[in-house]
Each structure stands twice: as C-alpha cells, then as structure tokens.
C-alpha positions as CSV (number, residue, x, y, z in Angstrom):
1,X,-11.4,12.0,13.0
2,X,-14.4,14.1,11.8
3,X,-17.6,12.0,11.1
4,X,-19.9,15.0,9.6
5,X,-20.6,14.9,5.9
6,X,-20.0,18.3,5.8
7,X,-16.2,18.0,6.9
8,X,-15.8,15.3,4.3
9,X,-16.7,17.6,1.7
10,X,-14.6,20.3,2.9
11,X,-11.6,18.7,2.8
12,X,-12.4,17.0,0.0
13,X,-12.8,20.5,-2.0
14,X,-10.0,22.4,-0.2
15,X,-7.5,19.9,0.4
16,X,-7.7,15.6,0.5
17,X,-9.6,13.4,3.1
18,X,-7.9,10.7,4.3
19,X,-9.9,7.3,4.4
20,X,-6.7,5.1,5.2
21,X,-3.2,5.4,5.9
22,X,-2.6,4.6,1.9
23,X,-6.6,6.0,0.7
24,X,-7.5,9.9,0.3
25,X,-10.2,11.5,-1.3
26,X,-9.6,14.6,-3.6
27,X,-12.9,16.3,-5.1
28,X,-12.7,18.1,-8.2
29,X,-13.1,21.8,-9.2
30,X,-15.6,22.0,-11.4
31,X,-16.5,25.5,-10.5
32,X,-18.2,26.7,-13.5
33,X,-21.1,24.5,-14.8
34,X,-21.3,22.5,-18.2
35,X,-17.8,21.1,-18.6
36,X,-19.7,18.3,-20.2
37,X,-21.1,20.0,-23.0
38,X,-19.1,23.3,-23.6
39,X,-15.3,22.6,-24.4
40,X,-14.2,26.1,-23.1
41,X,-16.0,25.4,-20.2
42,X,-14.3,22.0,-19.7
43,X,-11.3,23.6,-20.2
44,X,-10.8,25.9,-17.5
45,X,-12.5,23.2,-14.9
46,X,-9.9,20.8,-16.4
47,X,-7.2,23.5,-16.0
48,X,-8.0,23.4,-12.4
49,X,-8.9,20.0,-12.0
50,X,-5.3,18.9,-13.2
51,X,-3.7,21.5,-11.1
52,X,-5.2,20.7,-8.0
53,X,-4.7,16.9,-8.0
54,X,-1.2,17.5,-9.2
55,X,-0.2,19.6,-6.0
56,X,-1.9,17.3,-3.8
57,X,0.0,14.0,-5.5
58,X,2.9,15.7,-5.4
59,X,2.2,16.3,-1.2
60,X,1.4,13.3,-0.4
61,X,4.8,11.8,-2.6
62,X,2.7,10.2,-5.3
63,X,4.6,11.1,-8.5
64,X,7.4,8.4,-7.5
65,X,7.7,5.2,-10.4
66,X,5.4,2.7,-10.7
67,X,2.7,5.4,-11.2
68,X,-1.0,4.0,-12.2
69,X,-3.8,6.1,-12.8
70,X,-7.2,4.0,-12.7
71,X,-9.8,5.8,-14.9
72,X,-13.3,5.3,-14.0
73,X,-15.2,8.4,-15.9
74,X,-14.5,9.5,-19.2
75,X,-14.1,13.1,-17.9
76,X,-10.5,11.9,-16.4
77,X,-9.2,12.1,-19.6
78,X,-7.9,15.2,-18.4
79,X,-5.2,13.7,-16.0
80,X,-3.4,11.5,-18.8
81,X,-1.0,14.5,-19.8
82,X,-0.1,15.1,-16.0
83,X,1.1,11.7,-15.8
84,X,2.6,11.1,-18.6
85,X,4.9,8.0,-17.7
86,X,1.9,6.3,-15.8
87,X,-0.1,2.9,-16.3
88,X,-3.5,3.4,-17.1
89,X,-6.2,1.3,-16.3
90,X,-9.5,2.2,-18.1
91,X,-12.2,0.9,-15.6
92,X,-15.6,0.6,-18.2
93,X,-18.6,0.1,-16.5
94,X,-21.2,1.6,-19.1
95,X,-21.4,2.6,-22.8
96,X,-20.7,5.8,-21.5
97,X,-21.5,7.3,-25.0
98,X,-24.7,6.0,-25.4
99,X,-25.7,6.9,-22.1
100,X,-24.1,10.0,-21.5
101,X,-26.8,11.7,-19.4
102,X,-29.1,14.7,-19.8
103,X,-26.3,17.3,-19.6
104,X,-23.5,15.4,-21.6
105,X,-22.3,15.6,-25.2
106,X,-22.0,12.2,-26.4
107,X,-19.8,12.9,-29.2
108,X,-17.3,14.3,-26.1
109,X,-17.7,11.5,-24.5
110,X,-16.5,9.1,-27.0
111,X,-13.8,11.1,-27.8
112,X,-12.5,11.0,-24.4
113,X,-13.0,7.0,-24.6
114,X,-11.0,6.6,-27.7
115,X,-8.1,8.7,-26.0
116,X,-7.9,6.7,-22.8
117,X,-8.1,2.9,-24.8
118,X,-5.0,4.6,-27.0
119,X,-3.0,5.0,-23.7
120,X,-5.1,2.0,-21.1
121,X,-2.6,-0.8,-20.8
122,X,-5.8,-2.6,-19.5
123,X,-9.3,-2.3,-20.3
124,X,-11.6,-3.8,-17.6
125,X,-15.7,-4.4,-18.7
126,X,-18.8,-5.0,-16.6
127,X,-20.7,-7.1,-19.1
128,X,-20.5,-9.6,-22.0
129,X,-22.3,-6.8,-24.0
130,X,-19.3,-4.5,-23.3
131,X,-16.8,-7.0,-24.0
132,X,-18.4,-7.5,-27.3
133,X,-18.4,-3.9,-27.8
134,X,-15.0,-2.8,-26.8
135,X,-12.6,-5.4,-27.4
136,X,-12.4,-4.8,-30.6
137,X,-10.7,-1.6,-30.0
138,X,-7.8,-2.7,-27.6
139,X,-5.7,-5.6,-27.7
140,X,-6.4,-6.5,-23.3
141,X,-9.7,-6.1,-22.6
142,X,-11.0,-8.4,-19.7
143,X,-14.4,-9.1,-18.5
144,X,-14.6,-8.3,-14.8
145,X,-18.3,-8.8,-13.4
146,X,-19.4,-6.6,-11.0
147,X,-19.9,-7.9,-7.3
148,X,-22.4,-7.7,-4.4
149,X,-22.2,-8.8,-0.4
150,X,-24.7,-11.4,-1.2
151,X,-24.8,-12.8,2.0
152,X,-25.8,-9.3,3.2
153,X,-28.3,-9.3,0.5
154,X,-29.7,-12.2,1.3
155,X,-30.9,-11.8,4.7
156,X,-34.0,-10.2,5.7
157,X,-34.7,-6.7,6.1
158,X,-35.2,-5.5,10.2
159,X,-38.2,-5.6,11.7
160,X,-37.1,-1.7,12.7
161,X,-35.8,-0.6,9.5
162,X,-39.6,-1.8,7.8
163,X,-41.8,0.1,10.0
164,X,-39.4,2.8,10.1
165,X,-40.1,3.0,6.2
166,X,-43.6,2.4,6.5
167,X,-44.2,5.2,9.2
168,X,-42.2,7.4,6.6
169,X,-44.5,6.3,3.6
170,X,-48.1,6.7,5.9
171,X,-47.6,10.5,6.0
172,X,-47.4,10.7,2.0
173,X,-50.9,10.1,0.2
174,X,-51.0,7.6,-2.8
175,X,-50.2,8.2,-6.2
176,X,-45.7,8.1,-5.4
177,X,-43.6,8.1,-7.5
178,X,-40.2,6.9,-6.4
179,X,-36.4,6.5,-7.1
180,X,-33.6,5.1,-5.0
181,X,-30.1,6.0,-5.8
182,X,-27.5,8.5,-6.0
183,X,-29.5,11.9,-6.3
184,X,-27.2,12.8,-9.2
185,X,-28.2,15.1,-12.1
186,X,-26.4,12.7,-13.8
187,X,-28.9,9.9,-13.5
188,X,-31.7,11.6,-12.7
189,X,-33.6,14.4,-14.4
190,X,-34.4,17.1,-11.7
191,X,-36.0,19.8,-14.1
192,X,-38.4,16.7,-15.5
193,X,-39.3,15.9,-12.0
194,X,-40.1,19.5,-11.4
195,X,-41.9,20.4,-14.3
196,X,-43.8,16.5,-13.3
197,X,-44.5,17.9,-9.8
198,X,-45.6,21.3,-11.2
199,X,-48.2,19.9,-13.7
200,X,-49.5,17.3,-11.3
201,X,-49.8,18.5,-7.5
202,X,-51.4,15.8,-6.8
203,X,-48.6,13.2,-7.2
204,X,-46.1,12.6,-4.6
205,X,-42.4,12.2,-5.4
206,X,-40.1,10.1,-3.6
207,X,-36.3,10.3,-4.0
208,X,-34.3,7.8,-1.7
209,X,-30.7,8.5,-1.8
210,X,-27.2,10.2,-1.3
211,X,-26.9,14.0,-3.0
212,X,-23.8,14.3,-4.4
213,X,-24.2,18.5,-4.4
C-alpha cells in the first residue's frame, strides 16, 4: 500500500491504482491543453485517452459481456466507440452546457450530451429542474437526488479542528476573500483571482481545497 498523493497520481497516469479488489483508478492523458475548446486538440487527447483505458480494461479482463460504461462528464463521449456493445449509463449532475466552465465550448458540450442520451440506456438527474429539462429527450430518465452523511453533518465541529482554523485565519489580515472546494480551473477562475490579487494587494485570498493538477 502506498499512502502519498504523489504515488496515487503516478499510477494513476502511468498505469491504474487499485482502490479495491474490484475498484481502480485510471487518469487520463490529456497532455496537450484545450481539448475542451479546440477539436484537434481534443482529438489527439482523445486518441490517447481511448487508447490508454482500452489497454488497461483489456489487463485487468474488463472487455468480458455484460459491459457498462457509467458516464459522468460529457468529455467521455470519447469511450462510446471503444465499447461498442456496452450499456451506458449517462450520470447528469449539471446542465453541463450551460455551465460549461471558463475554458469550455458550450456548443461541444451539448453535442457530446446529445451523443451519449442517443446511446444511454439510462439517464440519471440530480434535480427536478434537470428532470424537467432532460426527459424530454430520452424515453428513461429517473430522478436520483444526491446524498450526504447527515449524521456526520450534523454533529458539531471539534474543539481542535476550530482553533486549528482560527490560528490559520489570525495570521491573514482582514479583507479575505475565500473559496472551499475542489481547486479546479474548472470551477474556479485562477487568471481572475490573479489579476483580483494583482489589482488589490491589499486583499487576502483564501482557497480551501483539493488541487486536482
């Protein structure tokens, strides 16, 4: 077993990590930047995408019948060809058109919806909103509401954990500016933050979260 992050990623990019005896990780190739805006660009990162996951399904005995692909991003659109004979479940948790992010082509991106919902067997949705937007355009759409540990959620936080975040905070004078998440360029917009932090030196910015770099 390897605990680091950094081994994680590692086999992640060069191989698969294995979570479980019947859960592995594979990370994609995107090696060249832009794959969401540029087709050629998408292209070749697809190219290599598809070929990558295909040698490691293929190692670890995956291409046996009943296949199922479960699609979560748009972007996987790519795999539907290299799995021809498979099941696909089209996991929806956004408009992911109308939110495609800062570095996204929306017009892509709902091109890659409308080729997943022609091959999906079942389309799952986070919200009534999505329902009502999407279930017009496949015959099994079903609401599924996302989930939460509320009984982790509901109890209160440690007396450790709040003055460890409060002896964090005293070190950074007032004005903050804050975001906790996933420190994604995907969700967050890192040039606006810098040109924000350029223009005024005397804000401080704090981002609480997991890079995915």
């Amino acid at each position: 077993r390897h605990p680091t992050r950094l081994w994680s990623f590692v086999q992640r990019v060069f191989w698969y990590e294995k979570k479980h005896d019947n859960l592995f990780i594979k990370a994609q190739w995107n090696l060249i930047p832009g794959s969401r805006e540029f087709t050629f660009i998408s292209r070749f990162n697809h190219y290599l995408n598809r070929f990558s996951v295909k040698i490691i399904a293929q190692w670890l005995h995956f291409n046996v019948s009943p296949l199922y692909v479960w699609i979560y991003d748009t972007e996987a659109v790519e795999f539907l060809n290299v799995w021809p004979q498979a099941k696909v479940l089209y996991d929806c948790v956004d408009d992911h058109a109308a939110q495609a992010g800062m570095d996204r082509n929306p017009k892509r991106v709902a091109a890659e919806e409308e080729a997943i919902m022609k091959r999906a067997s079942l389309v799952t949705v986070t919200s009534q909103k999505l329902l009502d937007l999407k279930r017009s355009a496949h015959p099994n759409v079903q609401l599924v509401l996302n989930s939460g540990d509320v009984e982790l959620f509901s109890q209160p936080p440690q007396a450790a954990d709040i003055q460890t975040a409060q002896k964090f905070l005293a070190d950074i004078p007032h004005p903050r500016l804050g975001a906790v998440g996933a420190l994604d360029g995907y969700k967050l917009d890192f040039e606006l933050v810098y040109q924000a932090a350029t223009s005024h030196p005397n804000w401080h910015f704090v981002l609480i979260g997991t890079s995915v770099v």
